[in-house]
C-alpha positions in Angstrom: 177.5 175.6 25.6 176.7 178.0 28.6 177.8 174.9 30.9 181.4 174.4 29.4 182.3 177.8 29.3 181.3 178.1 33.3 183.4 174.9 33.7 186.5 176.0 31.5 186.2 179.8 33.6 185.7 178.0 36.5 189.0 175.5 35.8 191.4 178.7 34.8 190.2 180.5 38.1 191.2 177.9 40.5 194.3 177.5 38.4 195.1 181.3 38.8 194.1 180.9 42.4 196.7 178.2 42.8 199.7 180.1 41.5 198.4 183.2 43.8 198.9 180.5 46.9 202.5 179.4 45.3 203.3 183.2 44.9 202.2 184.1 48.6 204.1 181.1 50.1 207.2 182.5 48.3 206.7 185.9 49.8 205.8 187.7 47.1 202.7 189.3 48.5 202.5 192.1 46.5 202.5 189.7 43.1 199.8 186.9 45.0 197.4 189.8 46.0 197.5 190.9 42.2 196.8 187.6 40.8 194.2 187.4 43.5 192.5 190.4 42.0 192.9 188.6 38.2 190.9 185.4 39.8 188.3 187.9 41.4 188.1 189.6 37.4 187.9 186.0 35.8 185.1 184.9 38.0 183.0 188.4 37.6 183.6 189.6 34.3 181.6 186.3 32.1 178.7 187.8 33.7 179.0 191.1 31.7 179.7 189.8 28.4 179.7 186.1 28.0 176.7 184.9 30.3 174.1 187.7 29.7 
């Protein structure tokens, strides 16, 4: 179960990631850096509560 959870958190982060890229080639820097930051918390924050 450990292994599809890293996979699905692992699928939503590049997804997230993607739509930072769209929203920085649109010039909206200010909106790409703070989905940048959400990718950053989606990647780290498993290992506090869900990964253990």
């Amino acid at each position: 179960m450990t292994i599809v959870t890293v996979i699905v958190l692992i699928g939503i982060a590049i997804y997230t990631a993607g739509f930072a890229v769209a929203l920085w080639r649109e010039k909206q820097k200010f909106g790409a850096a703070a989905v940048i930051f959400l990718t950053l918390a989606i990647l780290v924050l498993p290992f506090f509560s869900i990964l253990k």
